[in-house]
PAKOLVO-80446 format. One record per residue: residue number from 1; residue in one letter; x, y, z of N, C-alpha, C in turn. Coordinates in nm, 4 decimals, decimal comma. Layout:
<recs>
[rec NUM 'a' [X Y Z] [X Y Z] [X Y Z]];
...
</recs>
This chain:
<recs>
[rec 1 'x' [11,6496 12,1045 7,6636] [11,5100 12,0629 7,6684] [11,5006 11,9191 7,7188]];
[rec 2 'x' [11,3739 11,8698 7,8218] [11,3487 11,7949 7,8648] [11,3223 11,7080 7,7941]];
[rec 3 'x' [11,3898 11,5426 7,7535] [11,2986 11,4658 7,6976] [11,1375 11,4499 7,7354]];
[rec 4 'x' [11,0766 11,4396 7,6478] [10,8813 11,4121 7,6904] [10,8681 11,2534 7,6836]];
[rec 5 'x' [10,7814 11,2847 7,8148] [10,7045 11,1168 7,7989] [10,5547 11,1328 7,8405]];
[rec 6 'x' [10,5151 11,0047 7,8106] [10,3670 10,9872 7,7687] [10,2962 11,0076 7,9289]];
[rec 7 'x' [10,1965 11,0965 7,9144] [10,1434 11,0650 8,0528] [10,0016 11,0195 8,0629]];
[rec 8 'x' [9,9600 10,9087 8,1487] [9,8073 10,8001 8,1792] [9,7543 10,8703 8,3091]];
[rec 9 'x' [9,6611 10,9019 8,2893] [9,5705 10,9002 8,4341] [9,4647 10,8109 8,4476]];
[rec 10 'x' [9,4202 10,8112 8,5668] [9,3713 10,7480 8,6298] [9,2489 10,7506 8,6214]];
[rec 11 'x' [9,1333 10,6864 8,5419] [9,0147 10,7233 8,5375] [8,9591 10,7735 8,6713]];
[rec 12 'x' [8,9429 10,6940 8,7714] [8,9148 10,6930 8,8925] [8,9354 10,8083 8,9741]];
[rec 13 'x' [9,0463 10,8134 8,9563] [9,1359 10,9070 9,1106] [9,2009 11,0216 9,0576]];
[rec 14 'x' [9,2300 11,0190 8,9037] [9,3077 11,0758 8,8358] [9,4691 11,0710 8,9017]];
[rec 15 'x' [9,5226 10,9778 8,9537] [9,6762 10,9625 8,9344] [9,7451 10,9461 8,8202]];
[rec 16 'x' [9,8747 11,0177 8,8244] [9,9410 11,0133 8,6367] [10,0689 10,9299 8,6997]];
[rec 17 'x' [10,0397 10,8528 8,5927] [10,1960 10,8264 8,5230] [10,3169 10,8482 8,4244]];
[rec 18 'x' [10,4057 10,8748 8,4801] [10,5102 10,9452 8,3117] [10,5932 10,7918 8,2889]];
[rec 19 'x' [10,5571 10,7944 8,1824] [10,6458 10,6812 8,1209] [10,7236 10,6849 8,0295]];
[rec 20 'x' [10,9059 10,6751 7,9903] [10,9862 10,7107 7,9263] [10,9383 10,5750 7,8336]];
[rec 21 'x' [11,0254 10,5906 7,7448] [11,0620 10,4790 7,6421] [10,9055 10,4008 7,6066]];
[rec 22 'x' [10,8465 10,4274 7,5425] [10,6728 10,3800 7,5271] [10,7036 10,2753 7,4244]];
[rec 23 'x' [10,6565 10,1232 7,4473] [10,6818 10,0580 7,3370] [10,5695 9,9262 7,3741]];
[rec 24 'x' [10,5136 9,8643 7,2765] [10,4014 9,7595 7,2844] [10,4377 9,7583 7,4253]];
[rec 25 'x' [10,5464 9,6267 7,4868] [10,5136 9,5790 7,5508] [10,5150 9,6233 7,6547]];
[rec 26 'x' [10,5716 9,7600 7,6790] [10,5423 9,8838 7,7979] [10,3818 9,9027 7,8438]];
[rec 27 'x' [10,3064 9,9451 7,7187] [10,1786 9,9784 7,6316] [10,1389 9,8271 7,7546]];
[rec 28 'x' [10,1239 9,7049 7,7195] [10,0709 9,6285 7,8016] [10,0460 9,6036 7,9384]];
[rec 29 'x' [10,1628 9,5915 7,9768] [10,1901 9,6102 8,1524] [10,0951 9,7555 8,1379]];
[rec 30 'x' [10,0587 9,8939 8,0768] [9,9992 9,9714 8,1184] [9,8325 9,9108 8,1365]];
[rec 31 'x' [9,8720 9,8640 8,0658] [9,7184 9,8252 8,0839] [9,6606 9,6919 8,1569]];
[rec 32 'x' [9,7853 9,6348 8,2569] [9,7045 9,5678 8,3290] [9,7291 9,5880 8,4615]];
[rec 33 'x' [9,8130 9,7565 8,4866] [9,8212 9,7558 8,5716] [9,7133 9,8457 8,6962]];
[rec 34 'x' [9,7234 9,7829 8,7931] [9,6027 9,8740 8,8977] [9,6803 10,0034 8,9070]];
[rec 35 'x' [9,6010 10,0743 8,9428] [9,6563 10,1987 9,0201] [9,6625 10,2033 9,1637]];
[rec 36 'x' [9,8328 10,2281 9,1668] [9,8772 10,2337 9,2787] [9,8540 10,3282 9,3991]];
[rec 37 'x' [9,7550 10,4101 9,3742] [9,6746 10,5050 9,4479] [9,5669 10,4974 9,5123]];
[rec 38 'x' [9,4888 10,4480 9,4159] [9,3597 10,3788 9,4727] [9,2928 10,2460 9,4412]];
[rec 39 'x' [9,3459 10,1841 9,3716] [9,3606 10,0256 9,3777] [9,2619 9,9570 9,2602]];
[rec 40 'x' [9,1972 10,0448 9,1432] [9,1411 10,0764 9,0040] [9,1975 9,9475 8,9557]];
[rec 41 'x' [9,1103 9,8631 8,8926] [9,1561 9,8053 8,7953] [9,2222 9,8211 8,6718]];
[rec 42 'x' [9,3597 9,7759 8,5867] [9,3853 9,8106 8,5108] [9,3212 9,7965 8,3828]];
[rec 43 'x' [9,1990 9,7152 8,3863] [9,1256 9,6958 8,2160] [9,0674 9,8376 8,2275]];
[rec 44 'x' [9,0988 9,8904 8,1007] [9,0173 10,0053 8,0701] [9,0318 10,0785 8,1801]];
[rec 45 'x' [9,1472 10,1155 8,2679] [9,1532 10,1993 8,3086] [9,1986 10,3733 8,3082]];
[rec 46 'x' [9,3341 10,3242 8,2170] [9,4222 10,4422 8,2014] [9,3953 10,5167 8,0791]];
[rec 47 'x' [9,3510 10,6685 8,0823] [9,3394 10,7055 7,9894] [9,4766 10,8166 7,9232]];
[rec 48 'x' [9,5404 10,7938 7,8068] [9,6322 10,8592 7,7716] [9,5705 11,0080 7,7623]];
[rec 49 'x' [9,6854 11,0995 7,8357] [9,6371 11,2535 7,8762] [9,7085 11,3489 7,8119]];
[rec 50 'x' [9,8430 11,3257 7,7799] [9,9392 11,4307 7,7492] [10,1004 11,3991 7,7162]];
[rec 51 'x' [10,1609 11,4750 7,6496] [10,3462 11,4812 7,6942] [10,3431 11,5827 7,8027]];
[rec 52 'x' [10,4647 11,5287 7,8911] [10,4954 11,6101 7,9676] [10,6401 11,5667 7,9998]];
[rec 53 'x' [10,6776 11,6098 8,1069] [10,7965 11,5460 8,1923] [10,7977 11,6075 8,3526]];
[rec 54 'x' [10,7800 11,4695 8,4283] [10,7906 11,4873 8,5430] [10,9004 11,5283 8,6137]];
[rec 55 'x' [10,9847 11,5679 8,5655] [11,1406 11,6452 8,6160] [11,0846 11,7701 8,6046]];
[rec 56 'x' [11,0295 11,8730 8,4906] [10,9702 11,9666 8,4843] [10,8489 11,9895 8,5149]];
[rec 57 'x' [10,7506 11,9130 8,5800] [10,6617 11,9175 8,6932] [10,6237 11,9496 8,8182]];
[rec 58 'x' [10,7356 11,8916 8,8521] [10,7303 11,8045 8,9970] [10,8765 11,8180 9,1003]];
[rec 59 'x' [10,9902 11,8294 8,9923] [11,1166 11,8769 9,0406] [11,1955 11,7429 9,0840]];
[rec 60 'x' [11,1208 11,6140 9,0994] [11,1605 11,5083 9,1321] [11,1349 11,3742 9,0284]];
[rec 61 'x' [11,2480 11,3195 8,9959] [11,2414 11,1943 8,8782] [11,2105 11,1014 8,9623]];
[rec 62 'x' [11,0458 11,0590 8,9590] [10,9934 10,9263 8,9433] [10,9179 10,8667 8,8469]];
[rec 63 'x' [10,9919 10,7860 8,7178] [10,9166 10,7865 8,6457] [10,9061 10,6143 8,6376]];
[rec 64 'x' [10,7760 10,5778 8,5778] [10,7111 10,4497 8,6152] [10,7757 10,3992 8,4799]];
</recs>
């Protein structure tokens, strides 16, 4: 079984991010970061959506 990680979308555009290892100061950088898709500010942007794992997604490990 796949480890799970946390996944954020994108209010905006809905782009996700999978993020391993979730910890405050991970948690921060999430939240000030833009989205690299469509260029969204990170305040109040990302809304937490799900576990998942992008290896069992997607077939390809890119995880943020």
């Amino acid at each position: 079984m796949k480890k799970n990680q946390v996944v954020f979308r994108c209010r905006k555009c809905e782009h996700i991010l999978f993020v391993d290892n979730i910890c405050i100061s991970r948690l921060k950088g999430i939240m000030s970061l833009d989205c690299p898709n469509c260029g969204e500010e990170g305040y109040e942007n990302w809304i937490l959506s799900k576990l998942g794992n992008y290896e069992e997604e997607y077939g390809v490990k890119e995880v943020w």
